[in-house]
C-alpha positions as CSV (number, residue, x, y, z in Angstrom):
1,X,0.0,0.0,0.0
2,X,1.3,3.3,-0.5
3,X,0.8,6.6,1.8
4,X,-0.8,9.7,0.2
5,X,-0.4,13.2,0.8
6,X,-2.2,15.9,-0.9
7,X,-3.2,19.5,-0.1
8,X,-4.1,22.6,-2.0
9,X,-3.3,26.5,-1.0
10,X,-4.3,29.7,-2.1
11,X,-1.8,32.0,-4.6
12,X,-0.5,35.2,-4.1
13,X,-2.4,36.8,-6.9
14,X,-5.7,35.4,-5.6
15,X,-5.4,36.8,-2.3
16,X,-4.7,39.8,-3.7
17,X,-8.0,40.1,-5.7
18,X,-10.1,38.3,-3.8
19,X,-10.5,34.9,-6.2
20,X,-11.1,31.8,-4.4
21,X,-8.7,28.8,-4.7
22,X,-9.2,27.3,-7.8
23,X,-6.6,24.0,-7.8
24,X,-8.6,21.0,-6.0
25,X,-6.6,18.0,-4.9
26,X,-8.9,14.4,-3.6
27,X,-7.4,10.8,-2.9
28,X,-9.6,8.0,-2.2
29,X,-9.1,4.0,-1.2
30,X,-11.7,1.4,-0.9
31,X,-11.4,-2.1,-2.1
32,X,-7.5,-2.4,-2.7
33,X,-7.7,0.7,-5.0
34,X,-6.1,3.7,-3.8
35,X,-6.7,7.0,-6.2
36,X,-5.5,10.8,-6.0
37,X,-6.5,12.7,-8.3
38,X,-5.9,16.4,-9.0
39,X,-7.6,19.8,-10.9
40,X,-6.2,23.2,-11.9
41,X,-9.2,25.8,-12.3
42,X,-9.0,28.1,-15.2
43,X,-8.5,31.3,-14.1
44,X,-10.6,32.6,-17.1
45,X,-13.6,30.6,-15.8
46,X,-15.8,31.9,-13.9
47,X,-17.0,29.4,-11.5
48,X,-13.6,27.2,-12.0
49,X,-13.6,26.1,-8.3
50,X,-16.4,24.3,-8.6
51,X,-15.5,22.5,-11.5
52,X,-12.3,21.3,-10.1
53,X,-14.1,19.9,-7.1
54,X,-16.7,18.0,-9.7
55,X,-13.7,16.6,-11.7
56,X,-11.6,15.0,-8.6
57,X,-15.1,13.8,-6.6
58,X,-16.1,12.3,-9.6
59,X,-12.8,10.3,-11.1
60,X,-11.8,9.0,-7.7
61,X,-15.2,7.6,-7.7
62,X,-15.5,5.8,-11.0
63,X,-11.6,4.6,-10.7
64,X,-11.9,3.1,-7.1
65,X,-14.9,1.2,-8.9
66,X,-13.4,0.4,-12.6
67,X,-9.8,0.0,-12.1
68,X,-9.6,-3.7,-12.7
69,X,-12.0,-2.8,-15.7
70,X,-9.5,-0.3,-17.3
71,X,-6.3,-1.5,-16.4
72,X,-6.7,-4.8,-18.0
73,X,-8.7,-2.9,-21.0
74,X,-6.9,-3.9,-24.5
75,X,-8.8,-0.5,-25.8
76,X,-7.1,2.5,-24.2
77,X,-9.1,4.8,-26.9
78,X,-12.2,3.5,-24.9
79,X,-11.0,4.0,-21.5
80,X,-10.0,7.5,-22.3
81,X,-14.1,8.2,-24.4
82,X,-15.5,6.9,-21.0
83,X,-13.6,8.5,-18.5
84,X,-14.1,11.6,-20.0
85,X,-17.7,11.4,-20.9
86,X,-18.3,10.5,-17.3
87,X,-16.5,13.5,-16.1
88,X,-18.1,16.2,-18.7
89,X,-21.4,14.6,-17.7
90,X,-20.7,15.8,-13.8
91,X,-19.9,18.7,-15.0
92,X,-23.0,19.6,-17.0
93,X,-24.9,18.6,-14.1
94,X,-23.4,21.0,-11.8
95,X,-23.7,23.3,-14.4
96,X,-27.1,23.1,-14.6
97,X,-27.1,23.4,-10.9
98,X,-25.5,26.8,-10.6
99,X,-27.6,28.2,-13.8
100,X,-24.3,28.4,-15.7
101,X,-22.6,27.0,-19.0
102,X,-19.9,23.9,-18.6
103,X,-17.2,26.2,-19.9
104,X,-18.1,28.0,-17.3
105,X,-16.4,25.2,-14.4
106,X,-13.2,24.5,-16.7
107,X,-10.0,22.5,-15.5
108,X,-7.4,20.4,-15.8
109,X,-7.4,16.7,-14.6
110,X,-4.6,14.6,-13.6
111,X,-5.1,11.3,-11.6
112,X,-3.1,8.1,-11.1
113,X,-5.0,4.6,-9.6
114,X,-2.7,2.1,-8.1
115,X,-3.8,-1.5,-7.1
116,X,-2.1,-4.8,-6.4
117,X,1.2,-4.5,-8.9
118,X,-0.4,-2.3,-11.3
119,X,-1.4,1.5,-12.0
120,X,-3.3,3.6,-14.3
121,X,-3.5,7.7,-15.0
122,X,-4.8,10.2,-17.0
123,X,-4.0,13.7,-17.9
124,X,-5.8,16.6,-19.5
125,X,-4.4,20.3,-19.9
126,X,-1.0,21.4,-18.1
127,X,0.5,20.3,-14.7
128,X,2.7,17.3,-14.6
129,X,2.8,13.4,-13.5
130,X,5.7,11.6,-12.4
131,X,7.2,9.2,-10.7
132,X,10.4,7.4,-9.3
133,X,11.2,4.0,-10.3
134,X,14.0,2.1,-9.8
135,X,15.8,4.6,-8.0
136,X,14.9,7.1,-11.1
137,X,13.1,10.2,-10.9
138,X,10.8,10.3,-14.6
139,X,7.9,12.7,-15.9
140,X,5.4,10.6,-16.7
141,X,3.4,13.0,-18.8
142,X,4.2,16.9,-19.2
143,X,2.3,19.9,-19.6
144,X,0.1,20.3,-22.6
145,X,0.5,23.9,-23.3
146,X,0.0,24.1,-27.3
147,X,2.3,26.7,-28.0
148,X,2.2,29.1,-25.3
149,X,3.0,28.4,-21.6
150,X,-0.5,30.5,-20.5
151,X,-2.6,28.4,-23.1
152,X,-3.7,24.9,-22.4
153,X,-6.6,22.3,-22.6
154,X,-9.7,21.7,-20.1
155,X,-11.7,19.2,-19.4
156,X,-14.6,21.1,-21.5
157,X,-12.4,21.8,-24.5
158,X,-13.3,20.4,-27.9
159,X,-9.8,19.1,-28.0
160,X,-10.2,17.4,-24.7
161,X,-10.5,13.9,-25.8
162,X,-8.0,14.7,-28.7
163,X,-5.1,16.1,-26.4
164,X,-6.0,13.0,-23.0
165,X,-2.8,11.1,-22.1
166,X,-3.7,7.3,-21.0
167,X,-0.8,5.7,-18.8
168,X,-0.6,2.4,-17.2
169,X,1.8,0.0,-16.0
170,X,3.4,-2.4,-13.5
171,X,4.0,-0.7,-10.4
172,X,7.5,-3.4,-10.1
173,X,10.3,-1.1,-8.6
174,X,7.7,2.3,-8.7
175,X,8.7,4.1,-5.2
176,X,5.7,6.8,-5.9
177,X,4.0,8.8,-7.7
178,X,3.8,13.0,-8.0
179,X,1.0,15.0,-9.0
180,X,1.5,19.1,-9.7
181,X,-0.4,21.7,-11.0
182,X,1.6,24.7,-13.0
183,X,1.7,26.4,-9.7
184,X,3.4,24.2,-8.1
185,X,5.3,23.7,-11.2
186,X,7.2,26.5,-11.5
187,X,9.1,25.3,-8.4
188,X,9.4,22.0,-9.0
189,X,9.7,21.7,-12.6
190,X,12.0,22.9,-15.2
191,X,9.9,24.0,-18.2
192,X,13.0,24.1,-20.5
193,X,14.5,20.8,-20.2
194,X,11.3,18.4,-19.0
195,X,12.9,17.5,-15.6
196,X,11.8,17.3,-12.1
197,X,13.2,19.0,-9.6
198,X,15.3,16.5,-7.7
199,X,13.2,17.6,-4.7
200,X,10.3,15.4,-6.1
201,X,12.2,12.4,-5.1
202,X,12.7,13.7,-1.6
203,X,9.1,14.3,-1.2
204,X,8.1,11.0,-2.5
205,X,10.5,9.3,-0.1
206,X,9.5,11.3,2.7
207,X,5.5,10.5,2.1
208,X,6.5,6.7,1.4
209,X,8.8,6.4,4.8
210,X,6.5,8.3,7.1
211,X,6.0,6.0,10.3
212,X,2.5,5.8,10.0
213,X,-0.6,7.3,7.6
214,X,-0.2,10.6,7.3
215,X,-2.9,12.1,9.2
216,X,-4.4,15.8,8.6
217,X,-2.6,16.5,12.2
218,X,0.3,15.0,11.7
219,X,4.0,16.3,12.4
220,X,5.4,14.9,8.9
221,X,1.6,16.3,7.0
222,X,2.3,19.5,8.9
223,X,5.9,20.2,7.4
224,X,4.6,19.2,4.0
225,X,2.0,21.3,4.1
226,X,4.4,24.0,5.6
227,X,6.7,23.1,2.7
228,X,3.7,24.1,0.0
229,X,2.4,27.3,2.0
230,X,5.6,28.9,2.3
231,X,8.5,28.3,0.4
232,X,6.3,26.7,-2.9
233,X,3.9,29.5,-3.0
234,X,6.3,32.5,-3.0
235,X,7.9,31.0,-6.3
236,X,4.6,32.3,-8.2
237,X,1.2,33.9,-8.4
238,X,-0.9,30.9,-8.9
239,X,-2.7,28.4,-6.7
240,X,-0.6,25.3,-6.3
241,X,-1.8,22.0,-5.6
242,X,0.5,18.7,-5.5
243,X,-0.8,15.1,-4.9
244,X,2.1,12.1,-3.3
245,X,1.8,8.6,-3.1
246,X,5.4,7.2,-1.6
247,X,5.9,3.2,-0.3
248,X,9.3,2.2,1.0
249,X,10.2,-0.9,-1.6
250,X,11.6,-3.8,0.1
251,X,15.1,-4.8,-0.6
């Protein structure tokens, strides 16, 4: 089993004009599957926040329940239609609920699913997923930001389904796994050569060796989240979010 940390805070920027935190960050475990998923608002959407929320409720839910379904899936173009459909469907129901248009709740979405000695993830829009196997640290999938680093895809794009990057594999020498939004990016990833800050590794070791699960109050969760607040969020204007799952491998 691996341990999970994930958190969310406020950006600089949105403090400063009063916009809510957009990023939403959700892990979930039940029945062997453990899932953590993550969403970037778009700052150009109006009700973003809620959007975000929709996304990670809804893809923990339906990959707790279908991970043996779409890990063992020979049709990858299939998982990808459902998963999204599933997720745009949400959202047009909250959008209905708040009496406003799905572009309206636009986001990113980045997940990984672990279970037994497999995993699966999916990415839409910018943010990055990576992980550390065998003692290497490795972007799993990199921003998607078309040609400009402001630009990117949502959930409720048209090119959404186009532009959705479907990994899985054996989780055989995997230490963990990193979640980011471009937030948190900008300290912990190097736009101009696609690497990972060499901090990732650290994190994912220090999630994966923690004594016990990392509760909300606990001393190793509380530098973490220290970690994010402080030193993270001064790098940049934007909300940052980050989602961990770190084991200790056995020798």
């Amino acid at each position: 089993m691996f341990k999970e940390f994930h958190h969310q805070v406020r950006g600089h920027g949105h403090l400063r004009d009063g916009t809510p935190v957009q990023d939403r960050t959700k892990y979930l475990s039940r029945g062997g599957v453990q899932v953590l998923c993550l969403a970037d608002g778009a700052g150009s959407a109006s009700h973003s926040e809620f959007g975000a929320q929709a996304v990670v409720d809804e893809a923990c839910a339906m990959l707790v329940d279908r991970f043996a379904e779409f890990s063992a899936s020979d049709d990858g173009a299939r998982v990808k239609v459902e998963l999204l459909d599933q997720l745009v469907s949400k959202l047009n129901n909250v959008a209905t609920r708040h009496g406003v248009k799905p572009g309206d709740l636009a986001s990113t979405f980045l997940c990984v699913a672990v279970s037994g000695e497999r995993f699966l993830g999916a990415h839409v829009g910018d943010g990055v997923v990576g992980y550390v196997k065998n003692g290497q640290l490795k972007v799993i999938s990199a921003p998607d930001n078309s040609e400009f680093a402001n630009q990117t895809t949502f959930v409720t794009s048209g090119r959404a389904l186009e532009t959705m990057r479907l990994f899985r594999g054996a989780l055989d020498g995997v230490a963990g796994f990193v979640l980011m939004s471009d937030g948190t990016g900008e300290s912990l990833f190097d736009a101009r050569t696609g690497e990972l800050a060499g901090a990732c590794e650290k994190l994912i070791a220090a999630v994966g060796s923690a004594p016990a699960e990392l509760s909300k109050t606990s001393k190793h969760t509380k530098r973490l989240r220290r970690l994010m607040d402080l030193k993270i969020r001064n790098a940049t204007k934007d909300d940052c979010s980050i989602g961990i799952l770190g084991r200790t491998l056995s020798s």
